[in-house]
C-alpha positions in Angstrom: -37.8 -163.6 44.0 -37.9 -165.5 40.4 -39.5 -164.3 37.6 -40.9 -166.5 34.6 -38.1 -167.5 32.3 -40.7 -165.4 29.6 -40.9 -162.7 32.0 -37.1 -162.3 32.8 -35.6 -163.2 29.5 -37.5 -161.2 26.4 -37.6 -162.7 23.1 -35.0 -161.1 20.6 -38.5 -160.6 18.3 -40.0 -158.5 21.3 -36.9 -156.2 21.8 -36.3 -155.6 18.5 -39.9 -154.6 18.1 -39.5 -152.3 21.2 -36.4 -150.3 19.8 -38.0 -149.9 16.4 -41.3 -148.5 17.8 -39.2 -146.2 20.1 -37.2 -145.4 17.4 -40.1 -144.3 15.4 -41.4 -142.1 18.0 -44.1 -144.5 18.8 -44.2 -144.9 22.3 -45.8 -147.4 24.2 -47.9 -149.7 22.3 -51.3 -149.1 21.6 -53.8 -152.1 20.4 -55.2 -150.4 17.4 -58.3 -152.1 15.5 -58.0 -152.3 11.2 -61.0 -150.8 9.5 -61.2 -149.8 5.9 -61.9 -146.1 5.1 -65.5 -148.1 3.3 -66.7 -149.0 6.5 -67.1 -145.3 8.2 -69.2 -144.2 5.8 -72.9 -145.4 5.5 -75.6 -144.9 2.9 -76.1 -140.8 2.5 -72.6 -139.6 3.6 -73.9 -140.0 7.2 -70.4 -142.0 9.1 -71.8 -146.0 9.5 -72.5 -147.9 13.3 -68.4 -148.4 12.8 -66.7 -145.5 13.1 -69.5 -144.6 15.5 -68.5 -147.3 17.8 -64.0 -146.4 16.5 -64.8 -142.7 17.2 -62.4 -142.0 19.9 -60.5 -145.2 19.7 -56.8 -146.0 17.7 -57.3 -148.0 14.6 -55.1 -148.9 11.9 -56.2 -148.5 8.4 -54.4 -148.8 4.7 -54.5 -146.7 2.0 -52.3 -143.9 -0.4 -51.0 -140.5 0.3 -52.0 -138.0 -2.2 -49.8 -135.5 -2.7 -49.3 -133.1 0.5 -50.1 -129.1 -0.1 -46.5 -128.5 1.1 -43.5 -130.5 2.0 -42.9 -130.7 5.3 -46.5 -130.5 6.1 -48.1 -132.0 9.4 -50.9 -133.5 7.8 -52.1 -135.5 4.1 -55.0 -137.1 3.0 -54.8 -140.8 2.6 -57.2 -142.2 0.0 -59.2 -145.3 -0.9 -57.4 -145.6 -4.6 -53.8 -143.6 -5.8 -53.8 -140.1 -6.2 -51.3 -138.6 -8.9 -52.4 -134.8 -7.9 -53.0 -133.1 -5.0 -56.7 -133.6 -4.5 -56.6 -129.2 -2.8 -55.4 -128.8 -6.5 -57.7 -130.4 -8.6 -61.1 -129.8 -10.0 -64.1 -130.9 -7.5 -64.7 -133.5 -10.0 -61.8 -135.4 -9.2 -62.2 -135.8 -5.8 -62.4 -139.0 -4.0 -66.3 -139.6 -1.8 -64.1 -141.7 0.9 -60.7 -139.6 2.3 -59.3 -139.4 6.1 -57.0 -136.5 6.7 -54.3 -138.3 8.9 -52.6 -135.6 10.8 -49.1 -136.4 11.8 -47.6 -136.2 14.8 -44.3 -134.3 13.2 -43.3 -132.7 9.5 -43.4 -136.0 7.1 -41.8 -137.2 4.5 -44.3 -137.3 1.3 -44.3 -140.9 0.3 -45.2 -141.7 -3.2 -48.9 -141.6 -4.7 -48.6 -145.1 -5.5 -46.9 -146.1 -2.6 -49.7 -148.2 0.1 -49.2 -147.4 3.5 -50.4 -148.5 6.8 -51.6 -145.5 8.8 -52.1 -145.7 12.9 -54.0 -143.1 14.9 -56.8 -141.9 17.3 -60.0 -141.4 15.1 -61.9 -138.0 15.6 -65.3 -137.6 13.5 -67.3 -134.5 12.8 -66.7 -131.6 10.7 -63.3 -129.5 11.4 -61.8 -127.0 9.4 -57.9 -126.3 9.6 -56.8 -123.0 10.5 -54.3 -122.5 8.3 -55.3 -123.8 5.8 -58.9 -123.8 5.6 -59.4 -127.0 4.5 -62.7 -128.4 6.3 -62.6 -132.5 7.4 -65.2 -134.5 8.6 -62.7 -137.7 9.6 -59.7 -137.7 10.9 -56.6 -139.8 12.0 -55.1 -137.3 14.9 -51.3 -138.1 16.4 -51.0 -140.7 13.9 -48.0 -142.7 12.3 -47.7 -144.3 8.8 -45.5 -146.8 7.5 -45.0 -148.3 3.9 -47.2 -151.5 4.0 
């Protein structure tokens, strides 16, 4: 039995893609949809027809890290615009009206404030609160990645 020369011989592009996302601890492939952290929200804080119908689903959105609450930790809060402070740390005032808490799928690496990265993972929505910390969500990217953009 033959195979398609495209089927039998991979491109040097598509392996090279493969090792990097298995080295990255991505896994298999998943076709994730770009949204911007805008368009979950509607008028009134209520979440908009699109993250109604990405609830669920594994989009890829872009954004900053503000600074974690501890190194090492398994989750951050990627924003709309760069964060110099942690946003746990600052006065109420200060705080964004459009955040995700992306949380990781191991310990990360705090990138820069002003660093924009390119986050992947399954969106949840609906209020959470975090058990160790306390700290109460409403969106969230769960067994994501993130990359520098």
């Amino acid at each position: 039995m033959s195979f398609p020369a495209a089927l039998s011989h991979p491109s040097r592009r598509s392996i090279i893609a493969a090792g990097l996302a298995c080295a990255a601890g991505a896994g298999p492939a998943r076709a994730a949809e770009r949204t911007k952290i805008r368009d979950l929200w509607a008028a009134g804080g209520s979440f908009s027809a699109e993250a109604s119908r990405l609830a669920g689903k594994s989009i890829e959105m872009r954004g900053y890290m503000a600074p974690p609450l501890k190194p090492e930790a398994l989750f951050f809060v990627l924003t709309r615009i760069p964060m110099a402070v942690c946003p746990f740390c600052d006065t109420e005032a200060a705080w964004p009206d459009d955040l995700v808490v992306v949380e990781t799928r191991r310990a990360l690496i705090p990138s820069a404030f002003n660093d924009l990265i390119t986050v992947t993972g399954v969106l949840e929505l609906g209020a959470k609160t975090d058990s160790a910390t306390g700290f109460v969500s409403r969106v969230r990217l769960v067994d994501a990645v993130f990359a520098r953009a």
